[in-house]
C-alpha positions as CSV (number, residue, x, y, z in Angstrom):
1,X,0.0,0.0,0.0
2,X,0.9,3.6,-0.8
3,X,2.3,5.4,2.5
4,X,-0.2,7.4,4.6
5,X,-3.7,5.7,2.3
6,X,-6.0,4.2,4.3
7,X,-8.3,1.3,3.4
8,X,-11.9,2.6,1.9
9,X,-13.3,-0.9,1.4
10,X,-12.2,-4.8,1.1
11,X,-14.1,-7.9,0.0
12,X,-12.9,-11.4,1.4
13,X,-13.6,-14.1,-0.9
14,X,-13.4,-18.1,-0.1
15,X,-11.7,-20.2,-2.2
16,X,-14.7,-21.1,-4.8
17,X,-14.5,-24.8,-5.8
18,X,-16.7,-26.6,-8.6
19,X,-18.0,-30.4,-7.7
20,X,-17.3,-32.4,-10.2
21,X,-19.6,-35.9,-10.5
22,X,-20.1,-35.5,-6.7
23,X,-17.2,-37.2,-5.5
24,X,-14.5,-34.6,-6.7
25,X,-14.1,-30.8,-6.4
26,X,-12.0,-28.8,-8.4
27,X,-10.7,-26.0,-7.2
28,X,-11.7,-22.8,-9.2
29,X,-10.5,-19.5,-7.8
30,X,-8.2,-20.0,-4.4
31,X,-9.0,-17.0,-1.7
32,X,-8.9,-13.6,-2.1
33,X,-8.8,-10.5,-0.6
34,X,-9.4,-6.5,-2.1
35,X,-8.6,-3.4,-1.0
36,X,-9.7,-0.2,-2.4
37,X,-7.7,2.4,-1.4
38,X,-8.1,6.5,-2.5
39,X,-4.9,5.8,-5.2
40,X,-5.6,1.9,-6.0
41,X,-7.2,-1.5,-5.8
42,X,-5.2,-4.3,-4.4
43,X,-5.9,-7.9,-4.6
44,X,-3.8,-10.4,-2.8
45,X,-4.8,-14.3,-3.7
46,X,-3.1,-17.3,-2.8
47,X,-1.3,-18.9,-5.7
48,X,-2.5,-22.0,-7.5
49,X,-1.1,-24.9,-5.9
50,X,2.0,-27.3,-6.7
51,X,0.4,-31.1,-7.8
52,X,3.2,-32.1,-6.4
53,X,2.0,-30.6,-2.5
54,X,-0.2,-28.8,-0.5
55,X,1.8,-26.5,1.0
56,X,1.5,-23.0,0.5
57,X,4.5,-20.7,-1.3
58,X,3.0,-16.9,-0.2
59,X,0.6,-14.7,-1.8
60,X,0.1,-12.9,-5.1
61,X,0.2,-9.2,-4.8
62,X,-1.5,-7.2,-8.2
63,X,-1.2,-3.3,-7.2
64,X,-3.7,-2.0,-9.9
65,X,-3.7,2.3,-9.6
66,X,-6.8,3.8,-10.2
67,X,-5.7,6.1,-12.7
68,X,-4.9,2.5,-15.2
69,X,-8.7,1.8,-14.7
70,X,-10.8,3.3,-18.0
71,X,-13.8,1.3,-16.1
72,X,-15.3,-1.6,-14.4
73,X,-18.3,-3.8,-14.5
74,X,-19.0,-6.7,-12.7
75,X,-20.3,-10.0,-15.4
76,X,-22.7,-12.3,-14.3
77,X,-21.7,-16.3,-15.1
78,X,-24.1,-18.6,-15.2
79,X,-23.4,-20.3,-12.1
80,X,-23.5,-18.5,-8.5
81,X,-20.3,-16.8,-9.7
82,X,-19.8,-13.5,-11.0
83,X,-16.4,-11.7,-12.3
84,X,-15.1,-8.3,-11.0
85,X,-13.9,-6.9,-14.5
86,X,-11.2,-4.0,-14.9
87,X,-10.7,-2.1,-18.8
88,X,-7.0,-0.4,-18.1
89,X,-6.3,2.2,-19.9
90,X,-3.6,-0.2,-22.2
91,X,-6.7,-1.7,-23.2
92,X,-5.8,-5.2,-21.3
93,X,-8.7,-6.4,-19.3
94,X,-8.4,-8.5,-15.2
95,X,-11.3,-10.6,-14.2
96,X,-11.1,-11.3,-10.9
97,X,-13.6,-14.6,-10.0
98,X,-16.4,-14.2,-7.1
99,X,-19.3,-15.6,-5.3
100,X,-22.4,-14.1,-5.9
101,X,-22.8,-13.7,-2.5
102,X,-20.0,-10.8,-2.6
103,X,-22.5,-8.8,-4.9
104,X,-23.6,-6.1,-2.3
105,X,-19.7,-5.7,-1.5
106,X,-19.0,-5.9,-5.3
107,X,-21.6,-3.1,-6.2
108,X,-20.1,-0.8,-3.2
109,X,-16.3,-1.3,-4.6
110,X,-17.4,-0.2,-8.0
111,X,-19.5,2.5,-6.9
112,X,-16.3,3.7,-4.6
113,X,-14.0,3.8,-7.5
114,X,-16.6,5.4,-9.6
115,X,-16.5,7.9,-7.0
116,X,-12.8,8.5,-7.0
117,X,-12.2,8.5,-10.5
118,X,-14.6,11.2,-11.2
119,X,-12.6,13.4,-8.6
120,X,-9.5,12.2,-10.0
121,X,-11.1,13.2,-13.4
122,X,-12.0,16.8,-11.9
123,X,-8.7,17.7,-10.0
124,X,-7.0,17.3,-13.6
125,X,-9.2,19.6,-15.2
């Protein structure tokens, strides 16, 4: 995080796994954690594990600045899923996987950086 910002909002998500034939469950996003900060989104996730083991090897940090976000809309899926989706300003596109029990959290993040971009968007002009 950006000395002296404080967190605005976060969204915890559970690792979402996917049954397969009722007797397996494949594992589709691991946990997940975002923080919305005045100057960026963070999202720290666990990373996909080794076949090989169990253990865990740290987290994955993605420091996203708001000002590389041209928007973002959440996608419904046709499951109980839904993606977080950032546009960037190089024209690359993030999905970020969640529950659809995160909507209410989902919908206040996006309105939140909504919020900050247009002030962002005035103070430049």
């Amino acid at each position: 995080m950006i000395k002296g910002q404080t967190i605005l909002h976060s969204i915890y998500q559970p690792q979402i796994r996917e049954s397969l034939f009722h007797l397996f469950n494949k594992i589709r996003s691991e946990t997940s954690v975002s923080i919305l900060t005045r100057k960026e989104l963070i999202v720290i996730h666990e990373p996909e594990k080794l076949q090989s083991t169990d253990e865990h090897k740290g987290a994955v940090w993605q420091f996203i600045p708001l000002s590389s976000i041209d928007s973002l809309y959440l996608k419904d899926n046709d499951d109980e899923t839904m993606h977080l989706v950032l546009k960037l300003r190089s024209n690359d596109e993030m999905k970020f996987l969640f529950s659809i029990l995160n909507l209410k959290d989902l919908e206040e993040l996006r309105a939140i950086v909504k919020e900050l971009k247009n002030k962002i968007y005035l103070k430049s002009h």
